[in-house]
C-alpha positions, -999 to +999 in steps of 0.1 A: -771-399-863-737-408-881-718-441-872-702-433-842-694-459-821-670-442-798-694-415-780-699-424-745-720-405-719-701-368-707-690-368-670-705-347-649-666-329-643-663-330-682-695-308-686-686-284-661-652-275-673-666-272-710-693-249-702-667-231-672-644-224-702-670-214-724-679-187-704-646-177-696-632-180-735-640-172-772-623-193-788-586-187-775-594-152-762-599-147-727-636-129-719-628-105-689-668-097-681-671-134-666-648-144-638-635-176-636-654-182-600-685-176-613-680-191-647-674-222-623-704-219-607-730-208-633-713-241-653-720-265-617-760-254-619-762-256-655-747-290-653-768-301-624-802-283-643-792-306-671-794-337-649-827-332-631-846-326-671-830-360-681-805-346-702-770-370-718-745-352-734-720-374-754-682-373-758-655-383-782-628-394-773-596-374-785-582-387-818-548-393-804-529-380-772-507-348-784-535-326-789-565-333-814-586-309-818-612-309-789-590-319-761-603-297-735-574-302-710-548-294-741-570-262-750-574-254-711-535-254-705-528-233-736-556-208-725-542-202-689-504-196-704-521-174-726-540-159-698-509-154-674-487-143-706-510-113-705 
């Protein structure tokens, strides 16, 4: 594994809205055959799945505050304005 002294265990609400979007999203575009509901809910039992079998996902932190890439709540924010924009 490369140096990376900043990972740190996921939280469990960190997980959920990554997988959530995931299944909502690809990439910017909005999916329309998964609704955000069960896109919630399919993301809570994957997350919990993923608990019971042991499982630690690990998380950067963002580079800086004004949107690095891989700031979920930046790229969740610019998906919904693109979503209502629609």
């Amino acid at each position: 594994m490369p140096d990376t002294p900043n990972l740190r265990p996921a939280t469990r609400d960190e997980l959920t809205q990554s997988l959530s979007f995931a299944l909502r999203f690809n990439g910017r575009k909005r999916v329309h055959d998964a609704d955000e509901t069960m896109a919630r809910i399919t993301a809570e039992r994957l997350v919990e799945h993923l608990e019971r079998s042991g499982y630690v996902v690990m998380h950067k932190p963002p580079l800086d505050q004004h949107g690095a890439p891989g700031n979920l709540a930046d790229d969740v924010e610019k998906a919904r304005k693109i979503d209502r924009d629609e």
